[in-house]
N, C-alpha and C positions, 0 to 999 in steps of 0.2 A: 847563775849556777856555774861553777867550776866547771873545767874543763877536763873529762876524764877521758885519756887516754884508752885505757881497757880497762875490763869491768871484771869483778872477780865475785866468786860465790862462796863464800864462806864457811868452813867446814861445821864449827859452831851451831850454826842456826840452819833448822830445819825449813824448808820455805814451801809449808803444807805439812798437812797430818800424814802423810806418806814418803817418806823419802826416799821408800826403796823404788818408788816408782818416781823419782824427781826426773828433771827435762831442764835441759840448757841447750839453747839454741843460740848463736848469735850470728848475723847474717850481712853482708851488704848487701842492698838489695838492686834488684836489675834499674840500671839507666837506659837498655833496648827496649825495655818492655815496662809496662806499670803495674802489673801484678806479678808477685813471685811468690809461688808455693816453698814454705817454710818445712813444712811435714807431710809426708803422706796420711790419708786417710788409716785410723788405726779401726779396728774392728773391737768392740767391745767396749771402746774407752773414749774419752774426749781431752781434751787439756784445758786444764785449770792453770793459769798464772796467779804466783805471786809477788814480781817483780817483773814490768815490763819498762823498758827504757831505752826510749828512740832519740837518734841523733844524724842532726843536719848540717852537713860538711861546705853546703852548698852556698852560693853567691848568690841566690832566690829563695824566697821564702814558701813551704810549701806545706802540704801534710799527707804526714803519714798513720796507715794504720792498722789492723790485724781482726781478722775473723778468719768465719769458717767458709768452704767449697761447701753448699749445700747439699745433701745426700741425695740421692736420685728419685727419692720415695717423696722429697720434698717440692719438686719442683716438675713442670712439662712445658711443652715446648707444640705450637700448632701455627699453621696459614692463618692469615686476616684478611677478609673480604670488606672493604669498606662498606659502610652504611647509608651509600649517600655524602654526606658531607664530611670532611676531615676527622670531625670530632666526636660522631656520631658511632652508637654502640657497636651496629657491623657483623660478623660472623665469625663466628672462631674456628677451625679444623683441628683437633688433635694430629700430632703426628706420634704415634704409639712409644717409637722406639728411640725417642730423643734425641734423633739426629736427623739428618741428610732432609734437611729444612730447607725451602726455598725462601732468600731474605722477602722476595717482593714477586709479586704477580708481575708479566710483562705488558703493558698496557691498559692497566688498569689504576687510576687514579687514586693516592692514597690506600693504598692494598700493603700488604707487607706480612710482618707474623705478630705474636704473643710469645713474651716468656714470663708462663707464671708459677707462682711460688706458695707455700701454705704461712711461710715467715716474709719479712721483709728481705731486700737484700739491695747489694747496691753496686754488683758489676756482672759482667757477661763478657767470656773469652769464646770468639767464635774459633774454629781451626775451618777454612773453607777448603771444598772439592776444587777440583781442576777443572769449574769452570770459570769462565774469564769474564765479570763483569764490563758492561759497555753501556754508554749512550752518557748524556747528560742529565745531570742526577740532583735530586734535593733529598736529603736523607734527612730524618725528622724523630725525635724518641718522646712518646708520648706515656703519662699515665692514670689511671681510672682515680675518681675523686667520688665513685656514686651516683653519677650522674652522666656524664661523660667526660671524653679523653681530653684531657691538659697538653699541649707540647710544653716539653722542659727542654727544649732542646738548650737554649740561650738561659734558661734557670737554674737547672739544677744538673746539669750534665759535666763532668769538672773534666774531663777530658775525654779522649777517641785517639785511637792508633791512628784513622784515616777521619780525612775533614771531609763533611758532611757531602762536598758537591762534587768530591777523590771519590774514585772507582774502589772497589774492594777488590785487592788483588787474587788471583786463584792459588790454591794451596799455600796458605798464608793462614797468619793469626790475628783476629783483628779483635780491640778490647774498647769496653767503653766502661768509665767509670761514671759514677752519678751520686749524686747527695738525696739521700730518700726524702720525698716531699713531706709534708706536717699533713696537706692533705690527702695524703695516699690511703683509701681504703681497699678494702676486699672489694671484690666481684661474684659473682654467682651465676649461672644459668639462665636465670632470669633478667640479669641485667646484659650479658652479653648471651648471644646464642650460637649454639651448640661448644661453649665451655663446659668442662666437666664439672660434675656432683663436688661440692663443697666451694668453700669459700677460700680465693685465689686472690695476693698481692700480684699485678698485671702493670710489667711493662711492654709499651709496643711500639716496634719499629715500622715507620711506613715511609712510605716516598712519595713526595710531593708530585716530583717529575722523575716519570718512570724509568729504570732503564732498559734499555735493547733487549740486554742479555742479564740477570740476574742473575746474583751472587747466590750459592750454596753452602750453608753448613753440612761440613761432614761429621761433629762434633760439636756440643759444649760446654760448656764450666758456669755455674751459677754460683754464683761467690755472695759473700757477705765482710769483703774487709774492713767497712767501714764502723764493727761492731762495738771498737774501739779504734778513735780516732784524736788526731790533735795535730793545729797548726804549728808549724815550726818555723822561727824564725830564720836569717840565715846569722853569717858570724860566728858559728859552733853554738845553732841553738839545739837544748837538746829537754829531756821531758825522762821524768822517770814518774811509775804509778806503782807505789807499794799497798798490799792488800792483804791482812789478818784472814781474809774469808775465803781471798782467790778471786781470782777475775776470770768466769766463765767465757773460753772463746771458742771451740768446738764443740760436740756431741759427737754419738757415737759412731764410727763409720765418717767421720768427714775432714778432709784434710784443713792443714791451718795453711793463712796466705796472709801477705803482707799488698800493701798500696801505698806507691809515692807518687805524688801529682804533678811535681814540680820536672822540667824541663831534661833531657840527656845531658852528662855532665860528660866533657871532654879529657877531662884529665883523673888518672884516681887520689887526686889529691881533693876532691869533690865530692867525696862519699856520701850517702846514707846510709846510715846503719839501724838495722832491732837486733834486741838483746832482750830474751825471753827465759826468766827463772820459774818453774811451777814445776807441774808434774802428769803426766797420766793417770786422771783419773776416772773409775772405772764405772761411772754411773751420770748417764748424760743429763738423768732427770736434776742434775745439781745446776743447769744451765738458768741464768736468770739474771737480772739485774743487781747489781751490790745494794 
């Protein structure tokens, strides 16, 4: 595909049954960081694209991709009491107020938390308190199959701000992205104990080797950028996806975000970029597959 410098939208062609409410975004996105919120969360409305077209500046080949910050009604966050053995179903703790989460119990083997979800998703931005993790560490991300806990750590985890056996630093951001497994199912009350009423996609952080002092979320962000997604080659590879119907990436109340996997580029002559044409539109229940 041609190489297009910049992208333009056409006054001609309406892109969605709404134009008064159309959306043009076009972003490079962060090299410090692997998730970058595109939109704030709108209240009332979700965005529908009907042109999205991503481009990779970069001397690696990577991918990028675009969903939604889960709503808050969609998602919870509780302590994990191991079960006995690493894999084994365990205890769950709510924590009400979806924050100020302890990552891992101190001394307690394979202990950690839960962050679950009533949809799939497939990152988590922690913001940690001022406290200062310590000790030597095995950090581990596991997820429910129906049976028991999978580590995906080495499977399907495609990156992490800090490596697994790195401290989490205090008052810091720490992100991990992941590829949602084929076998990922719900969980429920009876399969894990004392998780809440309905049925919950469950990913879970634990530590093999525990540490001293345990990291704390003071906040977090339950994202789904991988709702659309696509590998990009590098060389100015780039991807454009046009859609007569819209391509559903948020609902109501939930902001949009973008995900590049591939390395910090040093120079900005290294970019990646999205380039987002659609609209705000005002009815979430349109969200669904093409």
């Amino acid at each position: 595909m041609a190489n297009r410098k910049r992208f333009s939208l056409r006054h001609s062609h309406a892109y969605g049954p709404d134009f008064a409410n159309s959306l043009f975004i076009s972003q490079r996105l962060s090299a410090s960081t692997f998730l970058t919120e595109l939109q704030s969360a709108q209240t009332g409305t979700g965005v529908v694209a009907y042109r999205v077209m991503l481009a990779n500046k970069g001397d690696a080949s990577l991918a990028i991709g675009l969903g939604p910050e889960l709503e808050s009604s969609k998602w919870t966050v509780g302590t994990f009491a191991a079960g006995g053995s690493e894999f084994a179903a365990g205890t769950y703790t709510d924590d009400a107020d979806q924050a100020t989460v302890t990552l891992s119990a101190v001394g307690s083997a394979n202990s950690g938390h839960v962050v679950a979800a009533t949809e799939p998703f497939s990152a988590i931005r922690y913001t940690t308190s001022g406290v200062v993790e310590a000790g030597a560490l095995d950090r581990a991300w596991y997820y429910w199959n129906g049976t028991l806990w999978v580590d995906m750590t080495t499977t399907h985890v495609l990156k992490t701000t800090v490596a697994a056996d790195v401290v989490i630093p205090a008052s810091s951001t720490y992100e991990v992205v992941f590829q949602p497994p084929a076998e990922w199912v719900t969980a429920d009350s009876d399969d894990i104990t004392g998780l809440n009423s309905g049925n919950w996609y469950c990913i879970r952080m634990g530590y093999k080797t525990q540490p001293d002092t345990a990291a704390v979320a003071a906040s977090l962000k339950v994202v789904h950028p991988l709702r659309l997604s696509v590998q990009l080659a590098d060389a100015d590879g780039e991807f454009e996806y046009v859609s007569t119907r819209g391509i559903p990436l948020t609902g109501d109340g939930e902001a949009l975000w973008a995900v590049q996997t591939g390395t910090a580029d040093a120079t900005l002559a290294n970019m990646k970029y999205v380039t987002v044409i659609g609209e705000n539109a005002g009815e979430a229940g349109t969200l669904g597959s093409e």
